[in-house]
N, C-alpha and C positions, 0 to 999 in steps of 0.2 A: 504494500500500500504506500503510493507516494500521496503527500498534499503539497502542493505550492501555492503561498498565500501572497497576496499583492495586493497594491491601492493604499499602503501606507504614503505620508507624506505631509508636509508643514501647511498648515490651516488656520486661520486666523480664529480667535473664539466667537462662537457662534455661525461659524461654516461647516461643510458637511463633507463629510470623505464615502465611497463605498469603499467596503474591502470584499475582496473575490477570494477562497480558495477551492483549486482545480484538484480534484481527489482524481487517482487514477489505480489499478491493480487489481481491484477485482468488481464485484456488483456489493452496493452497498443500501440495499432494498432495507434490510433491516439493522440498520444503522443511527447513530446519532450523529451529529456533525455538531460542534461548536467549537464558540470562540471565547479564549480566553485572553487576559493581559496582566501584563508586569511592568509597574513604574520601577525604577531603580531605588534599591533599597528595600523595596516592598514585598508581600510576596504576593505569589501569584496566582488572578481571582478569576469567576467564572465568570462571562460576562452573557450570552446565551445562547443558545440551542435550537437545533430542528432535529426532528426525525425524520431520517427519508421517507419512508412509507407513507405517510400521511400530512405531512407538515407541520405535525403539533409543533409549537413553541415555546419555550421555555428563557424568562429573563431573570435578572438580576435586579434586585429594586431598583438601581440606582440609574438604571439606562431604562428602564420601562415607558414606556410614549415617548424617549428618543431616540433610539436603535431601533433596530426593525431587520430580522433573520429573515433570508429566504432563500427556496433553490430553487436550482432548474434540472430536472434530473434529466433531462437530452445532454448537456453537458457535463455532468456529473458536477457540479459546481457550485457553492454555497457562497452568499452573501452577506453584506455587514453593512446595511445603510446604517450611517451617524451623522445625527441632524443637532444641532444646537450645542455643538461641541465644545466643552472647556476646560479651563488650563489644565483640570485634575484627571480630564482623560488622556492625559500624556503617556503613553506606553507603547512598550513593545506588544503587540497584538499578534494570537500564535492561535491557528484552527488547529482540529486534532477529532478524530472519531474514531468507534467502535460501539460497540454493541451495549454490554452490561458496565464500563469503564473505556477511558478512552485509551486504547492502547498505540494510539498512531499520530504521530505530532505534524507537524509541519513544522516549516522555520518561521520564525516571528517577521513580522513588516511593522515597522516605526513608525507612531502616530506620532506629529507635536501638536500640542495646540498652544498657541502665542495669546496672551493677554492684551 
């Protein structure tokens, strides 16, 4: 299982980034896909979730009615809109799935968000 995550990038606070990542390796029907991040120094927190199968969603209070998960399963590929972005979602942003645990990571892509 590869994932390759992208769409990080320096954002002013209150602008909006997608992030993409491209899962490849096998069929991942019944699957979870999310996203997590790590500010430096911090550890590192769950930010949210889809299921292939169905779409269910799963967030994090903190980004609830401003991130927004979603896939497109023709491309095997999950997304990461963030709307209303600020200074404190600064981080390394890293997808990762499996089934009952995520056992598959991808490389992180760098959010900043400027004040």
């Amino acid at each position: 299982v590869q994932l390759q995550a992208s769409g990080g990038g320096l954002v002013q606070a209150g602008g909006s980034l997608r992030l993409s990542c491209a899962a490849s390796g096998r069929t991942f029907s019944n699957y979870y896909m999310g996203w997590f991040r790590q500010a430096p120094g911090k550890e590192r927190e769950f930010v949210a979730s889809i299921r292939w199968s169905d779409g269910r969603t799963y967030y994090a209070d903190s980004v609830k009615g401003l991130f927004t998960i979603s896939r497109d399963n023709a491309k095997n590929t999950v997304y990461l809109q963030m709307n209303s972005l600020k200074p404190e979602d600064t981080s390394a942003y890293y997808c990762a799935t499996g089934v009952s645990k995520y056992n598959y990571w991808g490389q992180g892509t760098l959010v900043t968000v400027s004040s």
